[in-house]
N, C-alpha and C positions, 0 to 999 in steps of 0.2 A: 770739523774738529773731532778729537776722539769721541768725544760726548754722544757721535751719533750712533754708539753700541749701546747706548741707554734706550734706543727707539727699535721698536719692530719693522719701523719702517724707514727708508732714507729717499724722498726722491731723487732723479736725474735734474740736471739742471740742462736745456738743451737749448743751444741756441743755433736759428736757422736761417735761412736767406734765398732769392730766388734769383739772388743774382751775388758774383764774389766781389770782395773788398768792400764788403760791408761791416767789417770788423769785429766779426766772430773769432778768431786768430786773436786780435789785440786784446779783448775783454778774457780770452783763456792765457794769455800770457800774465796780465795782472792779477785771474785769482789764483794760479801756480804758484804767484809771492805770497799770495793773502791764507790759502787753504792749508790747512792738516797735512804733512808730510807729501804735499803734492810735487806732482809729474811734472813738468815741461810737457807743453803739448805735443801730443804723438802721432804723427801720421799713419794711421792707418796699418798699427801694431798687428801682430797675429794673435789669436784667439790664446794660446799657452802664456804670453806674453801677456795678458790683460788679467789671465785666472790670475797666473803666481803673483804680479804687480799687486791685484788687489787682497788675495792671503797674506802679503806683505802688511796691510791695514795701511796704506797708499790713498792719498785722495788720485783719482785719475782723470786726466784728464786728455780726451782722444779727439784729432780734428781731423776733418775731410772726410767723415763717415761714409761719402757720396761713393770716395775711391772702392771700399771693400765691395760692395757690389760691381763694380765695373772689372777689378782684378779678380775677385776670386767668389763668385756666386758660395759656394759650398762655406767658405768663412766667414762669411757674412752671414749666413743663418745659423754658422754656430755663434756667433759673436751675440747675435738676437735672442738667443737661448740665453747666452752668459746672463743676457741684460734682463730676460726674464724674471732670473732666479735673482738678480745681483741687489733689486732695490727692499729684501728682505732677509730682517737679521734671522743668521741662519742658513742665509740660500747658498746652495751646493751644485757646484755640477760637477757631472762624473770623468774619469779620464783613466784610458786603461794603459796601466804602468807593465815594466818587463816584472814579472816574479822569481827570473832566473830559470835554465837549462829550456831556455826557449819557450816559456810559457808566459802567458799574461792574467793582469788580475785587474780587476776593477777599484778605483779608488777615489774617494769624495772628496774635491776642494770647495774652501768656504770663498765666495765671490760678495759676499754683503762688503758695499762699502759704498762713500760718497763719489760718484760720476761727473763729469761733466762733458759735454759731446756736442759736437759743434759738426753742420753740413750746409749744402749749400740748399738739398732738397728738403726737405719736410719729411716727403716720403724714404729718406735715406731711412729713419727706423720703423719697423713694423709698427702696427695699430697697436698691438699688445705692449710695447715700448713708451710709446709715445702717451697711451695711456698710463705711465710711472713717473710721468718727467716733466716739471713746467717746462712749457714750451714757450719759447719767446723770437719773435721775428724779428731780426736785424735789416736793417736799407741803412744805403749807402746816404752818409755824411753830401751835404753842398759842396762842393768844388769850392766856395769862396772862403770855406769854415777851414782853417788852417790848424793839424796839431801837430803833437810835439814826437819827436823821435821817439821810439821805443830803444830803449837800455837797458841788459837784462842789469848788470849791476849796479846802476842809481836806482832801478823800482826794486832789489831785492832789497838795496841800503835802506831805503824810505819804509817799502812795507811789514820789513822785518820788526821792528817796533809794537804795528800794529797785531802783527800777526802773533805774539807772543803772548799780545795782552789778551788777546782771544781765547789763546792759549791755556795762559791762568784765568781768567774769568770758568770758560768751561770747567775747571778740574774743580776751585774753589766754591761751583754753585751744581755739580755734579748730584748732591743728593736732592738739595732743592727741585734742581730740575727735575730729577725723578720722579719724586713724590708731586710735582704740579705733574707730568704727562701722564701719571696713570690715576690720576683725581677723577671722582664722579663731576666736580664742577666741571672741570676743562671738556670733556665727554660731550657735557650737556653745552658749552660755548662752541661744541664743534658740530653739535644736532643742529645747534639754532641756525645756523649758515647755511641749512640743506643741500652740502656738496655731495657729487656723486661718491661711490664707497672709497672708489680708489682716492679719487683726491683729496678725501678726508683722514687717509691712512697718511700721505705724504707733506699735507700742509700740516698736521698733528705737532708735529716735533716745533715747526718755525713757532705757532702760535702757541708752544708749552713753554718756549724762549722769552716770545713778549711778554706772557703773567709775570717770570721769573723776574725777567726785567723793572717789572711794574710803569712800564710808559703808556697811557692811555692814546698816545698819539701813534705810536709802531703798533697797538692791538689794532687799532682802528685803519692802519693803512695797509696794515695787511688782512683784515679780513675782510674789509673793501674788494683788495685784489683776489683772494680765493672767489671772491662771489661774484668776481667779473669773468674769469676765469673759469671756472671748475664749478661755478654750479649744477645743481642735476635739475636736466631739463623738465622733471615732472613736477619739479616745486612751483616752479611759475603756474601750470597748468593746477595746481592745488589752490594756491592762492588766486587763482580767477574765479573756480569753482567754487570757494569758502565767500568771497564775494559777491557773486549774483545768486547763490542761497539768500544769502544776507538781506540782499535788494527784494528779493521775491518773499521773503519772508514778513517785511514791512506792508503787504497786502492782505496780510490774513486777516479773514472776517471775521465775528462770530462765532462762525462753527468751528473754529479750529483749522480754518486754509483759505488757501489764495486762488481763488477761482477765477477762468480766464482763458482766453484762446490766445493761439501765441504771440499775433500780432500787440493784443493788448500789453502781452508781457515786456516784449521788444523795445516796446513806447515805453514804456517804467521805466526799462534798464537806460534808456537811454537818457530819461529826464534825471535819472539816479547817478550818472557818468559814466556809463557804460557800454562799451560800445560790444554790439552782441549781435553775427549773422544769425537767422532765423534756423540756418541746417544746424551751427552749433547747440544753439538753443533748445533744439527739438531731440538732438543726438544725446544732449546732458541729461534730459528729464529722461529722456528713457533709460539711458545705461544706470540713474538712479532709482528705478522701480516707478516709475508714475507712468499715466498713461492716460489717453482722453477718454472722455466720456461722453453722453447724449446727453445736453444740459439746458434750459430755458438761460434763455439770458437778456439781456435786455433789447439786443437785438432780434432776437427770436432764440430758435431751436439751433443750438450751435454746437459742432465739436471740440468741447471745453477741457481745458487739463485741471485737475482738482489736488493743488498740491498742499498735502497735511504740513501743518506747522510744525508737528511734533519731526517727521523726517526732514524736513527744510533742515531746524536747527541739529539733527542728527549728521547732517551733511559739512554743516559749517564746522563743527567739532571735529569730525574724522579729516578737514583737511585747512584746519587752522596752522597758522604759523608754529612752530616750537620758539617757545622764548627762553632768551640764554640765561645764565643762572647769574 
């Protein structure tokens, strides 16, 4: 809807498939009734054709992405360019216009606007793309699952209604919304999720919607899916770390640490629930500063790791969860 000039950021919506009539086409026919001054889906538009669309402030929506690579290499990486700049307010690409008596000049059109793009391959958008755009895989319906004809004029009749009310919700909650998308709270609800940078710039606006809304049920099943989706792979690798600190910290002696060679460590972890290769084990303690020692121990004279409590707990802290506000 308009409301997404309120956000610095708008993802792509992209739906794909690895095989056709799997009904990426029918799902962009029904949000063409449902979206923001939307397209009719468009086969495989030219690059001029999608700038000025989207300067228009057009939701667009483009199918068979597959075809521009196959007809015209050279349009299809301007078109990846468009898509570069397109899923940020603001974003511009350049195009050189006549200036008159045969000369040319350079000039900026604004391409920010809501997408939706539909292929058969994955690979139809570049890496840089596809990192802008939930991406969702369509397969083909059962043969036995029967639907219903598509009509463009019974689903505009039907979705017209809906799409209005959309409509006015956006305009009528247009400051509210604001003021929730640039809150330190929502900031800190979108830390606590640890998605990567980019998918935290494009899930931002859906889940500045839900507070707005106030449904504990839509916050919750969408930050579910950002987290299934678009988490950033170092968080998990944080919260393993912040855990067998944890476990290994529950061994300190006396002196202030947990003394130990690493087999003994291994046995902890795993009595503690943790399931820990020995290379991991040995890789972690070093990249955190520890390192063995010459130590008595009860089996004799053994190459021991002597790990201080005080850094244990300095470890757990540098890669604890963020909790949402």
């Amino acid at each position: 809807c308009s409301s997404d000039l309120l956000f610095s950021h708008f993802g792509y919506l992209f739906l794909h498939s690895r095989f056709p009539r799997s009904g990426k086409t029918r799902v962009e026919e029904i949000l063409s009734h449902l979206c923001f001054e939307a397209t009719v889906p468009l086969n495989a538009p030219t690059v001029p054709m999608i700038r000025d669309t989207a300067a228009e402030g057009h939701t667009l929506v483009l199918d068979t992405l597959e075809r521009w690579k196959e007809k015209n290499p050279e349009a299809h990486g301007a078109a990846m360019e468009l898509l570069d700049a397109g899923f940020r307010n603001g974003g511009m690409v350049a195009k050189m216009v006549p200036a008159g008596d045969g000369k040319w000049r350079r000039e900026m059109f604004p391409v920010y606007a809501p997408y939706v793009l539909a292929a058969i391959a994955k690979e139809s958008l570049t890496d840089t793309a596809l990192d802008r755009a939930f991406a969702i895989e369509m397969r083909r319906k059962p043969i036995t699952i029967k639907k219903q004809k598509y009509s463009f004029h019974r689903c505009e009749q039907e979705c017209r209604p809906l799409r209005d009310d959309l409509y006015r919700w956006a305009l009528e909650n247009a400051r509210a919304l604001s003021t929730r998308y640039e809150s330190a709270e929502l900031e800190a609800d979108v830390d606590a999720l640890e998605l990567n940078d980019r998918a935290a710039d494009i899930w931002k606006p859906l889940l500045a919607v839900a507070r707005v809304l106030g449904s504990a049920e839509v916050w919750q099943q969408l930050t579910t899916l950002a987290t299934e989706m678009c988490r950033d792979p170092e968080a998990a690798e944080r919260a393993r770390t912040n855990a067998i600190a944890g476990s290994l910290r529950k061994l300190v002696n006396g002196s202030g640490a947990a003394v130990g060679i690493t087999s003994d460590f291994l046995a902890h972890l795993c009595a503690d629930g943790l399931e820990v290769q020995e290379r991991e084990l040995h890789d972690m303690l070093e990249q955190s500063g520890f390192s063995q020692e010459s130590k008595r121990l009860d089996q004799g004279p053994r190459r021991a790791w002597v790990l201080q409590g005080t850094k244990l707990a300095e470890i757990e802290r540098e890669n604890e969860p963020i909790s949402p506000s």
